[in-house]
C-alpha positions as CSV (number, residue, x, y, z in Angstrom):
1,X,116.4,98.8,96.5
2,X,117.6,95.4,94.8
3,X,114.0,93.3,94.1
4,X,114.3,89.6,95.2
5,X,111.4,87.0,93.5
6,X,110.7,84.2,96.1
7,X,109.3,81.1,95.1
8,X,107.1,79.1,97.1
9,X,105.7,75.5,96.7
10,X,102.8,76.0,98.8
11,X,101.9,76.0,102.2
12,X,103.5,73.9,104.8
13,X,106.4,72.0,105.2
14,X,105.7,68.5,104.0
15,X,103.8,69.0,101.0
16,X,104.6,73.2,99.8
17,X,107.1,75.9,101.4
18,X,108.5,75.8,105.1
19,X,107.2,78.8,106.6
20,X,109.5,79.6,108.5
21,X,112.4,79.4,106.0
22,X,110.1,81.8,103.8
23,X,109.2,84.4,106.5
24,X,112.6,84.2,107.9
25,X,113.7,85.1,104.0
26,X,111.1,87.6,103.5
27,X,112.2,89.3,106.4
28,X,116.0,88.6,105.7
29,X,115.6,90.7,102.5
30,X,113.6,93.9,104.0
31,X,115.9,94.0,106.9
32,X,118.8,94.1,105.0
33,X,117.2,97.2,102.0
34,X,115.8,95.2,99.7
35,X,112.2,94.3,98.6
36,X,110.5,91.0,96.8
37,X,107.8,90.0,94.6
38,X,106.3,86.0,95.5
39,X,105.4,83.5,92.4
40,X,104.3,80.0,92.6
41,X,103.5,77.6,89.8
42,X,99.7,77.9,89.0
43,X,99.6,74.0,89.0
44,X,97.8,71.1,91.7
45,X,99.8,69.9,94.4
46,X,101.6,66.5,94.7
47,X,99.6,65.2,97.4
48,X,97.9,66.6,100.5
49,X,99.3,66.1,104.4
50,X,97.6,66.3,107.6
51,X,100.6,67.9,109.2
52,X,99.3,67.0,112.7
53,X,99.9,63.2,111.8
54,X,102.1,63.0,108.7
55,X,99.0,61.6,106.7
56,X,98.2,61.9,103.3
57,X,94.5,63.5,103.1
58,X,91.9,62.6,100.5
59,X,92.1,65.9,98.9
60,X,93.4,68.2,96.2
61,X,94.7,71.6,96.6
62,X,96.4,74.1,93.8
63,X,100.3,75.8,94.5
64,X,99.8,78.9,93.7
65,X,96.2,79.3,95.6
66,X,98.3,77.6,99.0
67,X,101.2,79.5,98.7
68,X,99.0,82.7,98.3
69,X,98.8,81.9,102.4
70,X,101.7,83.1,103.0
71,X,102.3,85.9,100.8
72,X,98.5,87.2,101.6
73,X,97.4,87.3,98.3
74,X,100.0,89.4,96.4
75,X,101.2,86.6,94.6
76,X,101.8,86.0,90.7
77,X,102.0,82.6,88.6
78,X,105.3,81.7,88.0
79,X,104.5,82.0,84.3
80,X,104.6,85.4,84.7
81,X,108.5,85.5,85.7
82,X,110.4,88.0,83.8
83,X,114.2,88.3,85.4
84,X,114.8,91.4,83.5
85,X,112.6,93.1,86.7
86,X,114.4,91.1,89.4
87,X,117.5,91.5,90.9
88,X,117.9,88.1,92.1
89,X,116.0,84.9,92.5
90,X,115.4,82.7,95.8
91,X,113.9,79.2,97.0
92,X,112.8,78.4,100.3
93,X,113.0,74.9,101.0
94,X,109.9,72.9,102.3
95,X,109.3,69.5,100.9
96,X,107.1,71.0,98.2
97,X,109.9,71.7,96.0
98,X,110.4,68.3,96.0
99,X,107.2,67.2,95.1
100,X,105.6,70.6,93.1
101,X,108.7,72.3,91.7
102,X,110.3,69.2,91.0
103,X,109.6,65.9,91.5
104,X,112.8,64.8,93.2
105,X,111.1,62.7,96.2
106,X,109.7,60.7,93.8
107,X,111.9,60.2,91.2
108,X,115.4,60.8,92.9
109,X,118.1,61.4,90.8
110,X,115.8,60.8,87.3
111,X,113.6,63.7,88.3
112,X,112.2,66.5,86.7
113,X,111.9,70.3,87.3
114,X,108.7,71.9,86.7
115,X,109.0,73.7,83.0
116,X,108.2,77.9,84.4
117,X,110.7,77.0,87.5
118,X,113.3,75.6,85.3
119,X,113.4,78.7,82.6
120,X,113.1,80.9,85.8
121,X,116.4,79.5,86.9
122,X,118.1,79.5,84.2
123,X,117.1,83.0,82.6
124,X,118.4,83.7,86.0
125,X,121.7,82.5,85.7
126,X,121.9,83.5,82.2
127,X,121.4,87.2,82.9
128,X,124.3,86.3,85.9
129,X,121.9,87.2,89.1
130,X,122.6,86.1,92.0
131,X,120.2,82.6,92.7
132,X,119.6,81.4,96.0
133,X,118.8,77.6,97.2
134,X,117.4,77.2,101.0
135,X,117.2,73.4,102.4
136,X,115.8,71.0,99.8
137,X,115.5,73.5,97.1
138,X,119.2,73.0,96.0
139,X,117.6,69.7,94.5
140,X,115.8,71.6,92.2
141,X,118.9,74.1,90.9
142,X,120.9,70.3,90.1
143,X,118.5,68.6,88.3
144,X,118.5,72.3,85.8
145,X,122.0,73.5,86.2
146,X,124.6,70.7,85.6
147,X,128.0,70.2,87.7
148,X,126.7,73.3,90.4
149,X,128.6,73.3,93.8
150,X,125.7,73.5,96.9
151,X,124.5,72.3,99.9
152,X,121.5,70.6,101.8
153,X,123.6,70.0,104.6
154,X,124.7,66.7,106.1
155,X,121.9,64.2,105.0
156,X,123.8,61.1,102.7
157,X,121.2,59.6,101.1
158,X,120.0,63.1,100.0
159,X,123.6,64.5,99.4
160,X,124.1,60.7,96.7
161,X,121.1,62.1,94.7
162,X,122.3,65.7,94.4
163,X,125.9,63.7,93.0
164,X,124.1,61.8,91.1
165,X,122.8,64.6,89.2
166,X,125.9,65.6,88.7
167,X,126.3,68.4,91.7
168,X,129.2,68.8,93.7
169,X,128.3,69.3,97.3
170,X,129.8,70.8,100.4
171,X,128.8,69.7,104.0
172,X,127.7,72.5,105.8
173,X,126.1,73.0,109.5
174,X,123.9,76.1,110.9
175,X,124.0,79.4,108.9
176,X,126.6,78.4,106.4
177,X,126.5,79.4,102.9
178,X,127.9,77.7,100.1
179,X,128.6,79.9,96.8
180,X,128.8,78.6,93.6
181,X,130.6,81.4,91.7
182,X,130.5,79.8,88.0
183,X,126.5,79.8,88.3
184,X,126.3,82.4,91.0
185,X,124.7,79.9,92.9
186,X,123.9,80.3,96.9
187,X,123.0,77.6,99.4
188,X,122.2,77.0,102.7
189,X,120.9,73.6,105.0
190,X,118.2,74.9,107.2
191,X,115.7,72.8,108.1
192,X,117.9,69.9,106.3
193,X,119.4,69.9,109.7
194,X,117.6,69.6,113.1
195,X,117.5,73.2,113.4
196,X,115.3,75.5,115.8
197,X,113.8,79.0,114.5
198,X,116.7,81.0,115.4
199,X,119.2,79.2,113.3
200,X,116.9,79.7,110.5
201,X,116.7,83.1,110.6
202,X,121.1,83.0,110.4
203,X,120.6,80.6,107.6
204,X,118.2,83.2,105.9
205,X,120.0,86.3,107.0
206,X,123.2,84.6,106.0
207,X,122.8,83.5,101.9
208,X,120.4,87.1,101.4
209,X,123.8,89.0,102.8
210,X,125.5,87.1,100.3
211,X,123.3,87.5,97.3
212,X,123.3,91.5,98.4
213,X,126.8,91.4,98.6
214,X,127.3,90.0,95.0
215,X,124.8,92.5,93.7
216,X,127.1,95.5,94.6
């Protein structure tokens, strides 16, 4: 069974991981034979959102406790990443890896990638394993892996920051994957597009076939 680490950002999809993209991809990789271990940085959120309103709240919450949430409780701080026990690497999308793995919504094109994240992607590539990229998380794999070819989609303003990072990007719609062969890169839009629960699951279906493909 090839072993898949999944990164989260926490717990919702304005201010941690989209659930849905990481259950659909949890279930994307145990469908298809494989099996996956969850890390999350052991670091305090960006901010806080009512996600009923869109509000910031007046509180502070830690990554890895939120993103424990979704992977009820068998989690382990990204710190604790070793890729020699992995067979590949993935990011669900989410605004959090915007604003905890990386600070991209911020900071835009001058950002910076969260120091555990950023050797986790490139030991990675390094040990040539496939890496995968779900929605806004190809953000995070441009700001670490200069001149990489992905996708978030069809959104400009985002798409000028990813090129101004130096990334070469492909517009894509529902389920596509874009494959970066020189990094072993794979990417797909997701909720970067108005997309309903279904089309996520071909999105997430779609880039773990192609990582498991790659792998034989």
């Amino acid at each position: 069974m090839k072993k898949f680490a999944i990164i989260l950002s926490g717990s919702g999809v304005f201010d941690g991981a989209e659930i849905h993209e990481t259950t659909m991809t949890m279930l994307a990789i145990m469908k298809n034979g494989g099996q996956y271990q969850i890390f999350a940085p052991d670091i305090p959120q960006h901010h806080v959102i009512n996600h009923m309103n869109g509000e910031e709240m007046n509180e502070q919450r830690n990554v890895l406790i939120e993103s424990a949430r979704i992977a009820r409780g068998d989690i382990k701080p990204m710190s604790e990443y070793n890729e020699a026990d992995f067979d590949a690497l993935i990011m669900p999308g989410g605004f959090g890896a915007a604003k905890n793995l990386s600070d991209f919504a911020v900071k835009g094109p001058e950002c910076s990638v969260n120091k555990d994240v950023e050797k986790a992607i490139k030991d990675t590539v390094a040990a040539k394993k496939p890496l995968g990229a779900i929605c806004i998380s190809p953000a995070v794999v441009a700001r670490v892996l200069k001149g990489v070819e992905i996708t978030i989609g069809q959104d400009q303003d985002t798409i000028n920051g990813l090129e101004a990072m130096g990334a070469r990007h492909k517009k894509t719609t529902h389920g596509e994957v874009i494959v970066d062969e020189k990094y072993n890169v794979f990417s797909t839009p997701c909720y970067m597009l108005d997309a309903n629960i279904l089309q996520i699951w071909d999105g997430a279906e779609n880039i773990v076939k192609a990582m498991l493909e790659k792998m034989k």
